[in-house]
KOLDOLO-795146 format. One line per 2 residues: number of its first residue (from 1); their letters; for each residue x, y, z of N, C-alpha, C. Coordinates in steps of 0.001 Angstrom, whole numbers, plus 524288, in hexadecimal, padded with zeros to 5 digits. Atoms other than C-alpha are relative to their C-alpha. Layout:
<atoms>
NUM	A	X:Y:Z:X:Y:Z:X:Y:Z | ...
</atoms>
This chain:
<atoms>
1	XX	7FE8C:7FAC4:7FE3C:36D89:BCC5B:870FD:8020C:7FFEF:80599 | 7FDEE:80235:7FB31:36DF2:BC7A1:87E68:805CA:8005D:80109
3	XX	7F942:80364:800B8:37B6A:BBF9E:87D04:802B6:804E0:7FDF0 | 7FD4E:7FC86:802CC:38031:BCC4C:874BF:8014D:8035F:804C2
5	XX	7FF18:7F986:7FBC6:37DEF:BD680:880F8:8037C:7FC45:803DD | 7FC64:8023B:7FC06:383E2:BCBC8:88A39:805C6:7FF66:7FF2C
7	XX	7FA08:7FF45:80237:38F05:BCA09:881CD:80405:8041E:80071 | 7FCFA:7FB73:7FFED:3935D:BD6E1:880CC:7FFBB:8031F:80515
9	XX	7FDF4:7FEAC:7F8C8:39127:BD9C5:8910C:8046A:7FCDA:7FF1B | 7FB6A:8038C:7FF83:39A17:BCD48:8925A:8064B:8032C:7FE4D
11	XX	7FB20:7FEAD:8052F:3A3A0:BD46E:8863B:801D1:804C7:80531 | 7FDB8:7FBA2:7FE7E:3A2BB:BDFAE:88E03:802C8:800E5:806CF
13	XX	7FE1A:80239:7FBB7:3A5DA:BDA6B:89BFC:8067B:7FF29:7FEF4 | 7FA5D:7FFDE:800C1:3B1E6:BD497:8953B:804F2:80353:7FE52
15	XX	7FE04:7FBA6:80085:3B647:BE05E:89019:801D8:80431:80527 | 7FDAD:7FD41:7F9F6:3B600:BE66A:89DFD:80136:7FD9C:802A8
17	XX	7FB00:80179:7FE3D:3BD7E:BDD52:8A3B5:8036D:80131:7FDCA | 7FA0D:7FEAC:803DC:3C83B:BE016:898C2:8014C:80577:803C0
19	XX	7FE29:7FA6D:7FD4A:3C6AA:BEE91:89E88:80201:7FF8B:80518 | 7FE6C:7FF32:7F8D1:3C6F9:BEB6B:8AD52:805E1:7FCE2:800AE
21	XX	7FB4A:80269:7FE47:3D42F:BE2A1:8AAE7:80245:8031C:7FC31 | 7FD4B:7FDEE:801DE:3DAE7:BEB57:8A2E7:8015D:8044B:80424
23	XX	80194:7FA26:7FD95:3D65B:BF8E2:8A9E3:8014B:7FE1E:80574 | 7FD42:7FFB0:7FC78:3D9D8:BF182:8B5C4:804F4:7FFDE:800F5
25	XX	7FA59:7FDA0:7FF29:3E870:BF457:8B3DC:80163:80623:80291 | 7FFEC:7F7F5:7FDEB:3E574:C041A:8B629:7FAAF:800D0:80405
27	XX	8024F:7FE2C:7FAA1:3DAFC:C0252:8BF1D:7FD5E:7FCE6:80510 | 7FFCC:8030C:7FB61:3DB81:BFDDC:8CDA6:7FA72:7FEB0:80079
29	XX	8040C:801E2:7FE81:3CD84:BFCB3:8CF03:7FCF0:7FA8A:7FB5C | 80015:802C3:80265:3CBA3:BF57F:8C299:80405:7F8FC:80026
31	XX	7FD78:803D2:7FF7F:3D690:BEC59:8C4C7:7FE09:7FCF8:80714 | 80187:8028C:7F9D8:3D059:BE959:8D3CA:7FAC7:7FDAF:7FD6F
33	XX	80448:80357:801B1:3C40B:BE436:8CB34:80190:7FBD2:7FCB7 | 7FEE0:804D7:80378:3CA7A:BDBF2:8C1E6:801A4:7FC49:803FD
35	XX	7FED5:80559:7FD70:3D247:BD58B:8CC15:7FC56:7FBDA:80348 | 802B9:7FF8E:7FEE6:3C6C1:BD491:8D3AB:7FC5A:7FB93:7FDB8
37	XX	80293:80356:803D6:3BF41:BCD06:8CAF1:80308:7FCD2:7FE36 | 7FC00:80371:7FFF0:3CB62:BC503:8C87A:7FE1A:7FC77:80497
39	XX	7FF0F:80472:7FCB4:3CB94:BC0E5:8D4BD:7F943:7FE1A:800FD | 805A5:801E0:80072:3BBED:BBDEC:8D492:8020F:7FAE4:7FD42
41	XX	80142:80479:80244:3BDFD:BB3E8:8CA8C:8035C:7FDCF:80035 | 7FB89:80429:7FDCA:3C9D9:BAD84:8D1AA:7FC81:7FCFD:8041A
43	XX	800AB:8016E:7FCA1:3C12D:BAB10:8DC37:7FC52:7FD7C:7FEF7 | 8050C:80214:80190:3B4B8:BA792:8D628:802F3:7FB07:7FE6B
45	XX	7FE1F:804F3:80402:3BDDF:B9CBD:8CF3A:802F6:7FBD5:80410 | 7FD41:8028C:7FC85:3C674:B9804:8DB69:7FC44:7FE4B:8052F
47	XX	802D6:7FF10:7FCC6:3BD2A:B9964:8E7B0:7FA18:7FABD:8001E | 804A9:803CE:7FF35:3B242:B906A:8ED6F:7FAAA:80242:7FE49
49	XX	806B9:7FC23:800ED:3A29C:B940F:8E63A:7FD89:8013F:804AF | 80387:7FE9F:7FAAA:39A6A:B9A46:8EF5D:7FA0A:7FBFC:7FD3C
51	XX	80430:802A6:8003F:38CBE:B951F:8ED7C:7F9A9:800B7:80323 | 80464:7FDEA:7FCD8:37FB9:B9ABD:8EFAD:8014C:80675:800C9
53	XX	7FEA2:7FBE8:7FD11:384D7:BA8BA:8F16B:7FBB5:80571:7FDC6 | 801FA:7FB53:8013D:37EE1:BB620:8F0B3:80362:804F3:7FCA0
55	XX	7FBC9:7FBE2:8016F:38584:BC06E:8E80B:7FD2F:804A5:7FE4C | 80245:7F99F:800A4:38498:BCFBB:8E8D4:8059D:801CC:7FBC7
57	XX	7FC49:7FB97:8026B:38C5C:BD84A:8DD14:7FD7F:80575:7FF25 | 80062:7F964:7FF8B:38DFE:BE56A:8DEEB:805D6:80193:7FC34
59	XX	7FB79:7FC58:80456:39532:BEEA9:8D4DD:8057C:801F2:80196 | 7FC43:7FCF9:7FDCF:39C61:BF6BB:8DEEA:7FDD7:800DC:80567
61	XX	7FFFA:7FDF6:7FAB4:39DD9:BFD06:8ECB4:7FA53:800D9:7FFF9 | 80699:7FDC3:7FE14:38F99:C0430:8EAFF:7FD35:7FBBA:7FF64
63	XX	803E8:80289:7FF35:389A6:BF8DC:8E780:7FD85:7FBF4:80402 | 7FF0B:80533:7FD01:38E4E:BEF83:8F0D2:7FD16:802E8:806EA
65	XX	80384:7FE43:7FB65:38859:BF9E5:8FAFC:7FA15:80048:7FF62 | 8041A:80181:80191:37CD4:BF921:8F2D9:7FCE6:7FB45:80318
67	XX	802E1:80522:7FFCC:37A6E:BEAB8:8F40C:8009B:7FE50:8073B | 7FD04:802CB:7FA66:38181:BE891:90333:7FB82:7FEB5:802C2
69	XX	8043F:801AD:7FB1E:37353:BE98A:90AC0:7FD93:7FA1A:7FD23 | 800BE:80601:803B0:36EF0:BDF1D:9004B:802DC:7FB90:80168
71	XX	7FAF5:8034E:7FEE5:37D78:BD735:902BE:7FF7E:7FE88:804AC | 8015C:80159:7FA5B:37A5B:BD7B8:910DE:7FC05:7FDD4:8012F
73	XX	806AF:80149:7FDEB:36D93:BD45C:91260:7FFFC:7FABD:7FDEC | 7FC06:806E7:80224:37251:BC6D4:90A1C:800EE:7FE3B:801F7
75	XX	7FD63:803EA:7FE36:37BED:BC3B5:9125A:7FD4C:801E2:805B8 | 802C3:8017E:7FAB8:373FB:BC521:91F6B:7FB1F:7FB95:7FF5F
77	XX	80540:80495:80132:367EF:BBD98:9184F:80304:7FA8C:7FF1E | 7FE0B:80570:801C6:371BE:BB30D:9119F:80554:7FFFD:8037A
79	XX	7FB52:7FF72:7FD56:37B7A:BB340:91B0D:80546:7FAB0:7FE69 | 7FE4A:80599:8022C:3800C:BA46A:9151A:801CB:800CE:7FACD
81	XX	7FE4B:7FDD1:8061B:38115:BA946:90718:804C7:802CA:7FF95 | 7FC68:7FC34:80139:38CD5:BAD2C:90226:7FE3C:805A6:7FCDD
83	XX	80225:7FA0B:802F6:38B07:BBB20:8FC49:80574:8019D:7FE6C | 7FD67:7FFEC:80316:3942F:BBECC:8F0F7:800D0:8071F:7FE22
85	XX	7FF45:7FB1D:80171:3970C:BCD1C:8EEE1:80548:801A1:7FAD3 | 7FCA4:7FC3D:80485:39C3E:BD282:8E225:80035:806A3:7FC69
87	XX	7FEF2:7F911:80358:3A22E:BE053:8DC35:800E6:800E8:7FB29 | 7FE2B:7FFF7:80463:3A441:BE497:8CF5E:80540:80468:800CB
89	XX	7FCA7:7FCE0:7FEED:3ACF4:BEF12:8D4A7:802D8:80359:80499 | 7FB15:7FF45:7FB4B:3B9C4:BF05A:8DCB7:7FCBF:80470:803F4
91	XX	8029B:7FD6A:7FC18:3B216:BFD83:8E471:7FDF4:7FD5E:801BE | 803FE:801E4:7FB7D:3A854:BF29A:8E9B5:8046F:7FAFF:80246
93	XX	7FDAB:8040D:7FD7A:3B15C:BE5FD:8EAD4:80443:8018B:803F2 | 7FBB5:80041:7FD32:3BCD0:BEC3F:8F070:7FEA6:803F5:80590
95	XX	80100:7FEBD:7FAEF:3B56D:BF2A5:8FB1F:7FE56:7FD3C:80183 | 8021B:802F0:7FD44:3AB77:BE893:8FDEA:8015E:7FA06:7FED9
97	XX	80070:80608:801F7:3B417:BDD36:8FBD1:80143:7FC68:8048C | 7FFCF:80277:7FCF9:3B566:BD8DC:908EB:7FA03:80015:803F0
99	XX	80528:8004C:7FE2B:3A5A0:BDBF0:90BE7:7FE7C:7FB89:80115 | 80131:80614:7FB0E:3A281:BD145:917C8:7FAB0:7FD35:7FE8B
101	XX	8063C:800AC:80149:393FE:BCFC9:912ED:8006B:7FA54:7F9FA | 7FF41:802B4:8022B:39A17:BC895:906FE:802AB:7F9F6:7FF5B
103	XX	7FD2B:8032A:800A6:39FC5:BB9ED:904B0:802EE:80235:7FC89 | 7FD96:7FFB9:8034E:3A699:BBC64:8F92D:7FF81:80686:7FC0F
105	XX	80227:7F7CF:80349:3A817:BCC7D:8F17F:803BD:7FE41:7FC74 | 7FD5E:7FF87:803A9:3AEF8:BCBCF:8E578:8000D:803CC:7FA14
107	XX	80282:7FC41:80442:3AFBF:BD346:8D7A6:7FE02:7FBA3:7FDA9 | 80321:804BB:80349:3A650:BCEAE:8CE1C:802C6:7FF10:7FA34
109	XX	7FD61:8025B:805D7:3AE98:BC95B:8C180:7FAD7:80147:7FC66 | 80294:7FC98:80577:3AB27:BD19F:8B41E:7F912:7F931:7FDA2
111	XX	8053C:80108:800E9:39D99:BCD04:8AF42:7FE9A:7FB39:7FABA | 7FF9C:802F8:803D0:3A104:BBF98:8A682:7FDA7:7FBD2:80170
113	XX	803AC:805B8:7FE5B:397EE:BB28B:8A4A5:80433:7FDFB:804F3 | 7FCC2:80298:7FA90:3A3AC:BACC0:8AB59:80236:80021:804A7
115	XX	7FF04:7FF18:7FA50:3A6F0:BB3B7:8B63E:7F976:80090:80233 | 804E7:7FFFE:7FD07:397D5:BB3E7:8B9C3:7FF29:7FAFC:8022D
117	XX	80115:80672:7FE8F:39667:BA4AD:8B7E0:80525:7FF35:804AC | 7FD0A:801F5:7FD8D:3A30B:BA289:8BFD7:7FED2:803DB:80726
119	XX	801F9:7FDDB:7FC40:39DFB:BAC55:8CA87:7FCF6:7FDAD:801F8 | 80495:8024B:7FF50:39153:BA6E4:8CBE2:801C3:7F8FD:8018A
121	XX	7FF80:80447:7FCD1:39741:B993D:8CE08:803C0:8014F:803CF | 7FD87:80258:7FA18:39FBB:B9D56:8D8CC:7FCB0:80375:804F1
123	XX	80265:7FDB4:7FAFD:3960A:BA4D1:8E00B:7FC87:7FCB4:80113 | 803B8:803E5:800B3:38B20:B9D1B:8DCDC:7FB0C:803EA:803DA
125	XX	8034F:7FBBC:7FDBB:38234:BA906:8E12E:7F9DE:7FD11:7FE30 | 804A8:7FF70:8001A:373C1:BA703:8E337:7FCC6:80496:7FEA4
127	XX	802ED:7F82E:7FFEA:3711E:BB627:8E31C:80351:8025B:7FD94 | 7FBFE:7FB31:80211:3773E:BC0F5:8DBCC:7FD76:802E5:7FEC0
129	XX	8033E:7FBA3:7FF8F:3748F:BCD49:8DEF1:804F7:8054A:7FD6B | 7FBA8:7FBF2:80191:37A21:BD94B:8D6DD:7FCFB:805DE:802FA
131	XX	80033:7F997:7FDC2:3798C:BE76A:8DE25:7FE53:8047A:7FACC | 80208:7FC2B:80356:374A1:BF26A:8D4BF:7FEF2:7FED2:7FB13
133	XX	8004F:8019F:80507:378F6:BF028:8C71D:80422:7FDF7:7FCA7 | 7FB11:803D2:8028C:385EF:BE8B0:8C582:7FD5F:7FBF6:7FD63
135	XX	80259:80363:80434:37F41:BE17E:8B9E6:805B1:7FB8D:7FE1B | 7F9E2:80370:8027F:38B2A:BD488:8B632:7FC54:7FC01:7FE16
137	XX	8048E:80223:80003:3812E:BCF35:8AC26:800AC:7FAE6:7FE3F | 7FD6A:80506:7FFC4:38906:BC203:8A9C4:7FEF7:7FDCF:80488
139	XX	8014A:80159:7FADC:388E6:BBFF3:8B7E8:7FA4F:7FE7A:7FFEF | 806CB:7FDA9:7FF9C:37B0E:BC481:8B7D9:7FB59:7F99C:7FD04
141	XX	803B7:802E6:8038F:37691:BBA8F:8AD28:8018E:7FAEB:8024B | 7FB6A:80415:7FD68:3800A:BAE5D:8B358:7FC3F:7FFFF:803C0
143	XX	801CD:7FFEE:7FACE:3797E:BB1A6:8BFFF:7FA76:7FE3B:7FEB5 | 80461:8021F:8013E:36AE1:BAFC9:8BA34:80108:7FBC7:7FDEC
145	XX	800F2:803E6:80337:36ECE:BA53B:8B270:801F8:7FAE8:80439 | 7FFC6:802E7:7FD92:3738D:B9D2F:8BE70:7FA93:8009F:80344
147	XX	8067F:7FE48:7FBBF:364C6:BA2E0:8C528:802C5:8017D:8055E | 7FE7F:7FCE8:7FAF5:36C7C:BA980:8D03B:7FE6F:804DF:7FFA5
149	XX	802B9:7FA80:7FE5E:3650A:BB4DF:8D52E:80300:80408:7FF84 | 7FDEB:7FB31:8011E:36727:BC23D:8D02F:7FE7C:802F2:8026B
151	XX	80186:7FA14:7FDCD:364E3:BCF03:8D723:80181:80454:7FE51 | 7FF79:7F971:7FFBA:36553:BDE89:8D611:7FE70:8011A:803DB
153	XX	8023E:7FD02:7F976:36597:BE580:8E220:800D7:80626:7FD2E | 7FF0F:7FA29:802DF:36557:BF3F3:8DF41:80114:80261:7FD98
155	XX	7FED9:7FC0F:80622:364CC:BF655:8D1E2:7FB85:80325:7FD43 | 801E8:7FAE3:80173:362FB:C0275:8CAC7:7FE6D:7FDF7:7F9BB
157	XX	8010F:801C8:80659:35E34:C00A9:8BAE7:7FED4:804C7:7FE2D | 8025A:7FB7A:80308:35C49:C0C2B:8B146:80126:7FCAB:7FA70
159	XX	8016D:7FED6:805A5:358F7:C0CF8:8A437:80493:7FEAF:7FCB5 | 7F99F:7FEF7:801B6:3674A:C0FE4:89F88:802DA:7F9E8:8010D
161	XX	7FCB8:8048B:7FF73:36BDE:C0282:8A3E0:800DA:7FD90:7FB9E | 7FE0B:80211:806BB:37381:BFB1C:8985D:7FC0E:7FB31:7FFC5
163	XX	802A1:8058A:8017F:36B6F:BEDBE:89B05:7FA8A:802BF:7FE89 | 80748:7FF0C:80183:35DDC:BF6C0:898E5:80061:800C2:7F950
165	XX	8012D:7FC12:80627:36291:BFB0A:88BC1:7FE75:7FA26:7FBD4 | 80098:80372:802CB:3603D:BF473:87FB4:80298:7FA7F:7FDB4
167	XX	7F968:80649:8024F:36691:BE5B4:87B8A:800C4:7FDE8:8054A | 7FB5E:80110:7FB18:369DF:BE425:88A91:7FAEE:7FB95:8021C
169	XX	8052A:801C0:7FDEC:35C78:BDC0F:88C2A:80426:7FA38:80308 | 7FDA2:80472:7FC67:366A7:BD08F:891F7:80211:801A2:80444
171	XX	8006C:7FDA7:7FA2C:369A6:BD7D4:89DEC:7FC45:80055:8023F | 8040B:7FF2E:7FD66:35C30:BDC6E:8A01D:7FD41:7FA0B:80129
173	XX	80149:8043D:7FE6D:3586E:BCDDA:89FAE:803C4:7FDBC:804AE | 7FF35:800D0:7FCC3:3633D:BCABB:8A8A7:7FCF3:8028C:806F4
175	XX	8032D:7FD2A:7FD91:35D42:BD565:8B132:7F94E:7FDB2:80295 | 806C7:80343:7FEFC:34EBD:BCD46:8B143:8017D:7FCD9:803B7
177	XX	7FED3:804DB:7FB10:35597:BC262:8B807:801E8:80059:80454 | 7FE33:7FE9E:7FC2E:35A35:BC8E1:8C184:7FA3C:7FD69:8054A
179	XX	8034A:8016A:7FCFA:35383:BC1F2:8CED0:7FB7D:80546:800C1 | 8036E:7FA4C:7FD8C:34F84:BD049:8D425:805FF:80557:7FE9E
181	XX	7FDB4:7FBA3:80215:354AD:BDDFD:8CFAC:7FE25:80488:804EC | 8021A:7FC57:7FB09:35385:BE786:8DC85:80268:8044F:7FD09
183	XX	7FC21:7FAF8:8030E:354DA:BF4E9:8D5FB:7FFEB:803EA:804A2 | 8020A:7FBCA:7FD2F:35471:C0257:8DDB8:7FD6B:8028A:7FF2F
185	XX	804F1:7FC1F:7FFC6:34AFD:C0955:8D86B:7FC51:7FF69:7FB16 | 805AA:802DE:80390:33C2F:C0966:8CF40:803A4:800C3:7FCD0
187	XX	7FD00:7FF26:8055E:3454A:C0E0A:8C39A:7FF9E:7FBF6:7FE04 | 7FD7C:8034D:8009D:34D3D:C027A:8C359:7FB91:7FA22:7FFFC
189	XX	802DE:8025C:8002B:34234:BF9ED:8C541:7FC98:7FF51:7FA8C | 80410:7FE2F:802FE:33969:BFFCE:8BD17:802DE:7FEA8:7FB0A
191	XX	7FBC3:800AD:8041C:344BB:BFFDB:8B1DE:7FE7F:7F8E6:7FDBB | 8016E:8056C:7FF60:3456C:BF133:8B441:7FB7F:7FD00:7FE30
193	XX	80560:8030E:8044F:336FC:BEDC0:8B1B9:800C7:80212:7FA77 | 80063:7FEA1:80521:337C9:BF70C:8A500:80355:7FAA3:7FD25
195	XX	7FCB9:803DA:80335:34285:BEB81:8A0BF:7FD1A:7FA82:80079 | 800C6:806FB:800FE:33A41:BDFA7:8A4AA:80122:7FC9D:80446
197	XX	7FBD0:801EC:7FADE:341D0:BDF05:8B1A3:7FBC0:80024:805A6 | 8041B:7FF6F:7FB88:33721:BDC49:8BDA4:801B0:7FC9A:805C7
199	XX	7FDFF:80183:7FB1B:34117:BD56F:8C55D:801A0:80436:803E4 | 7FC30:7FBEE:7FAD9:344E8:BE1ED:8CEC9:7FBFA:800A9:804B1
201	XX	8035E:7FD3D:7FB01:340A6:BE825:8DAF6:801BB:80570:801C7 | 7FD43:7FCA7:7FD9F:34326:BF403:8DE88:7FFFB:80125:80821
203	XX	7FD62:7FFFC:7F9EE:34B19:BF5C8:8EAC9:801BF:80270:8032F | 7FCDD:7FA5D:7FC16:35183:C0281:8EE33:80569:7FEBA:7FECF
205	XX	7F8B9:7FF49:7FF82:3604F:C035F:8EF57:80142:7FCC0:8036D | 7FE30:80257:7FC79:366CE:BFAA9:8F87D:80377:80441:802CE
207	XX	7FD98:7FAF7:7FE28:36FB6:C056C:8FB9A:7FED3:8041C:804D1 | 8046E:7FE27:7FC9E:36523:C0B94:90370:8025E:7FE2F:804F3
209	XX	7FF67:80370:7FB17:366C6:C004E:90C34:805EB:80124:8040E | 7FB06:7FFDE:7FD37:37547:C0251:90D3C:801BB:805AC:80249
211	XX	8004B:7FB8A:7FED1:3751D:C1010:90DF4:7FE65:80184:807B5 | 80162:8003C:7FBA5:36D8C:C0F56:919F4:801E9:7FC63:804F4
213	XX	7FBCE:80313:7FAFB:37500:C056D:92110:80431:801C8:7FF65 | 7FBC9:7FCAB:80083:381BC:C0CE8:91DED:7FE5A:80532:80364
215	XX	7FF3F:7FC4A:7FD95:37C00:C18DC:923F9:7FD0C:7FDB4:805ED | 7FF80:8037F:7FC4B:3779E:C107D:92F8E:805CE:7FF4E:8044F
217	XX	7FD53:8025A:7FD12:383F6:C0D47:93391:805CE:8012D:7FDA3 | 7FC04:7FD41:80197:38D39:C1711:92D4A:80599:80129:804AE
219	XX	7FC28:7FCEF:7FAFB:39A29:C1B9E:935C1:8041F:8018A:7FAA7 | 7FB8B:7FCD3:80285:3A10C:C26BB:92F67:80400:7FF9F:801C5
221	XX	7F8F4:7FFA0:8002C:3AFAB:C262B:92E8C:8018B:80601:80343 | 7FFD0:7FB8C:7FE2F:3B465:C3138:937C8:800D3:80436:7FB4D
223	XX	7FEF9:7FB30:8025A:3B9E6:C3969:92CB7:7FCF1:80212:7FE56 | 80530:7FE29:8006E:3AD3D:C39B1:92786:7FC67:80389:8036A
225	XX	804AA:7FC7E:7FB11:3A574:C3ECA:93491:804A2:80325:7FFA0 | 7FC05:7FAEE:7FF31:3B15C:C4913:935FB:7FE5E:802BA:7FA43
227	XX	8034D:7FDD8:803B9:3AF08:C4D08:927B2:7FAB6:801D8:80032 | 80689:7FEB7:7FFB7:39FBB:C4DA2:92883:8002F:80481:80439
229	XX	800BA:7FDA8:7FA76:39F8F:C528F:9362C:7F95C:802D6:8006C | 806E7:7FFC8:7FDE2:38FE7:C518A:936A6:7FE93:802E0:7F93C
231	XX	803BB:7FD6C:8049D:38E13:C59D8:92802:7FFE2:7FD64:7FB97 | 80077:804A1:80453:38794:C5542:91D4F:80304:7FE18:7FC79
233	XX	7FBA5:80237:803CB:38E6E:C4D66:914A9:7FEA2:7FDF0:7FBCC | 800F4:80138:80347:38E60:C4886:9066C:80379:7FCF4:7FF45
235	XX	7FBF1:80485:8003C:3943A:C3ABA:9047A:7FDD8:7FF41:7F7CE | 7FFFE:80233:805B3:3970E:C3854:8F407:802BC:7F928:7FF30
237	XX	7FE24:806F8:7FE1E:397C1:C2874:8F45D:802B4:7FE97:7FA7E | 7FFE3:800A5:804E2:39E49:C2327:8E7AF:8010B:80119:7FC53
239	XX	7FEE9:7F9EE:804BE:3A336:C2F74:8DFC9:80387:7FB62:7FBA9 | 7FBE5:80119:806F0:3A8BE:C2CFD:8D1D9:80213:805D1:800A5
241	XX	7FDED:7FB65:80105:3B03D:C378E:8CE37:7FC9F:80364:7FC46 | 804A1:7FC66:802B4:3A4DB:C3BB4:8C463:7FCBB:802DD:8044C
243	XX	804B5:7FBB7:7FAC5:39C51:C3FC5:8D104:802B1:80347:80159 | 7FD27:7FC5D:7FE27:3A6AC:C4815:8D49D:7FD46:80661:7FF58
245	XX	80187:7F989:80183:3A180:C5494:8CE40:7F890:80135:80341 | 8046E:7FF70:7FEE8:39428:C5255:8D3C8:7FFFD:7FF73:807DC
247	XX	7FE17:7FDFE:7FCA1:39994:C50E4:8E103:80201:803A6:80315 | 7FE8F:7FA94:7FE3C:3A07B:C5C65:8DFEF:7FBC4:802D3:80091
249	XX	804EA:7FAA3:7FFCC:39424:C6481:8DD43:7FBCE:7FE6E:804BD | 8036A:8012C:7FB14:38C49:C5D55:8E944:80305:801AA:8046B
251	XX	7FCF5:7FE6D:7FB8A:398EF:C613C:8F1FE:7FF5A:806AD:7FFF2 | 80274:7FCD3:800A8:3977B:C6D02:8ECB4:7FA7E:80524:801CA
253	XX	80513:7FCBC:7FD8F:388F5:C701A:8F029:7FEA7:7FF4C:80540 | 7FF7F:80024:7FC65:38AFD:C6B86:8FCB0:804ED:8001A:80275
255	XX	7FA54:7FEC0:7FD69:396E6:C7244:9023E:800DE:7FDC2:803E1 | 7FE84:8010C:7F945:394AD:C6EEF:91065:7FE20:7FB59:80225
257	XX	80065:80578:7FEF6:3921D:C61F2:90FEC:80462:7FDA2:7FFE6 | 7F95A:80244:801C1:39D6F:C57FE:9119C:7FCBB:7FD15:7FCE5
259	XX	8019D:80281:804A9:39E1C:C5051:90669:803CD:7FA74:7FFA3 | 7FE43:80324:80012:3A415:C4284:90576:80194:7FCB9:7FC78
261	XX	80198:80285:80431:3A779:C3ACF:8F9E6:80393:7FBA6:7FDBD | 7FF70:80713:80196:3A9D7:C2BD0:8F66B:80227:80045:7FBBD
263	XX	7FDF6:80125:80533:3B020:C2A5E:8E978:7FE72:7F9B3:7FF28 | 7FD80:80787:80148:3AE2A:C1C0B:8E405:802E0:7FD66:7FFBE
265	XX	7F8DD:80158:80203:3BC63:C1B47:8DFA5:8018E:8026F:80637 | 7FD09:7FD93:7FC32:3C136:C1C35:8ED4A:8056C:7FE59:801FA
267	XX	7FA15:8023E:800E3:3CFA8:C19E3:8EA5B:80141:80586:7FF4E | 7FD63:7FAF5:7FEBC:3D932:C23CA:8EE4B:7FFC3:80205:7FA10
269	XX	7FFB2:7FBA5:8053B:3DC86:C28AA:8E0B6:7FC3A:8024A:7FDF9 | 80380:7FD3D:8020F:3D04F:C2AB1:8DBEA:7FCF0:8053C:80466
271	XX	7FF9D:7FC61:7FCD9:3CCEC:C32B8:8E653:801F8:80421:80142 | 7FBB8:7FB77:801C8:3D8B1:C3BC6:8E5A6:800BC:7FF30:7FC62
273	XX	7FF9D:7FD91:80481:3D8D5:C3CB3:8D82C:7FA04:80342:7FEE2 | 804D1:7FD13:803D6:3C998:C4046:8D4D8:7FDB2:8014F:8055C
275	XX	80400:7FE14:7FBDE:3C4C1:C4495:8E1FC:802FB:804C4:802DD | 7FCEE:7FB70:7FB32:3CD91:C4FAD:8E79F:7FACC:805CF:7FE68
277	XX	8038F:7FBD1:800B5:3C3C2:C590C:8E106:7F964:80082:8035E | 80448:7FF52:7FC58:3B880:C55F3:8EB0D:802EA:801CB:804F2
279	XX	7FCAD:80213:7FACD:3C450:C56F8:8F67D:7FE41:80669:8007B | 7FF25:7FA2A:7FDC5:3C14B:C64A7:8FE5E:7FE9C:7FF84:804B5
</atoms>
């Protein structure tokens, strides 16, 4: 049964690559991941192995602020270690792909035995640490099966997750081997033992951490302090265009607040096409 559920992740991995190189003809952000991962496994194949290294993957932008006090605190302890940073998506690589804290940032190539095994020999990582819940369970199994240390730093677990349901018992065993599982809160813990799982700890958010050194050592952009001009303000970090309506009704109940708001997609078009209706 095992081999059956792995099979058909694998089936279904290859299937979404078919999508991301097709679908990247019509879309720029899709076609900046394929190439992306192209050029990953030009380099993994041409390039000198590293050896001994540390590696952090993060999903995206939020996570990679997630894990950074973690990433830092690495490279001040191992200052000798290379440290390996990977994205699954263009929002995190193509902002943080020149982040100084890292040797090497790249995308992480779709989730196949062979791009794991060929990863794993050119990093030649000692540690691998995944940020929340970018689960790549090829990687994942590759990585135990060479005994290179696994981590979770600030992950969340419910009930609803596809590896809790039934048949998926070869994830949740990958899951056991995990070195240490740092979740954020008893839930997720608690969840965890119900499966059998007594590797975690709970840890809090890392976020916390960053949160607080960000407002530490903030400096608003003038347009910002001219906007504000001392009254309270409501910053929306991240918007999809689904939050939109729930935005509106918080701008709404607070008229006289300024209100500020991030989109995720922060590319001109999307912006002037689905956002002129917050503009007043």
């Amino acid at each position: 049964m095992n081999s059956i559920i792995l099979f058909l992740y694998t089936l279904g991995i290859l299937i979404g690559n078919l999508f991301i190189y097709f679908a990247s003809f019509f879309s720029q952000k899709l076609r900046t991941l394929w190439s992306g991962r192209q050029a990953t496994l030009k380099k993994i194949s041409q390039q000198t192995p590293y050896n001994d290294s540390i590696w952090v993957h993060c999903a995206s932008l939020g996570e990679f602020e997630q894990g950074r006090p973690v990433i830092e605190t690495i490279r001040q302890k191992y200052p000798d270690r290379k440290l390996i940073l990977s994205f699954f998506s263009p929002s995190g690589y193509e902002i943080r792909k020149d982040y100084p804290m890292a040797d090497e940032i790249i995308y992480l190539p779709s989730d196949l035995v062979s791009n794991a095994r060929a990863l794993i020999d050119y990093f030649k990582p000692s540690i691998f640490i995944i940020v929340k819940y970018e689960f790549w369970w090829n990687l994942i199994a590759q990585l135990q099966k060479n005994k290179i240390k696994t981590y979770l730093i600030s992950g969340i677990f419910r009930e609803s997750n596809y590896f809790f349901q039934p048949g998926m018992s070869v994830f949740q065993n990958l899951l056991r081997e995990f070195d240490r599982i740092f979740v954020q809160d008893e839930a997720s813990g608690q969840l965890l033992q119900q499966y059998d799982m007594h590797n975690y700890t709970v840890a809090g958010d890392t976020r916390t951490d960053r949160v607080t050194e960000n407002a530490q050592n903030v400096v608003l952009p003038e347009k910002i302090q001219t906007y504000v001009l001392g009254n309270p303000c409501i910053v929306y970090g991240s918007i999809w265009l689904e939050d939109v309506p729930m935005v509106m009704a918080v701008i709404k109940q607070f008229p006289k607040y300024k209100h500020i708001i991030a989109p995720h997609d922060i590319g001109e078009k999307n912006i002037s096409s689905n956002y002129k209706i917050v503009r007043f």
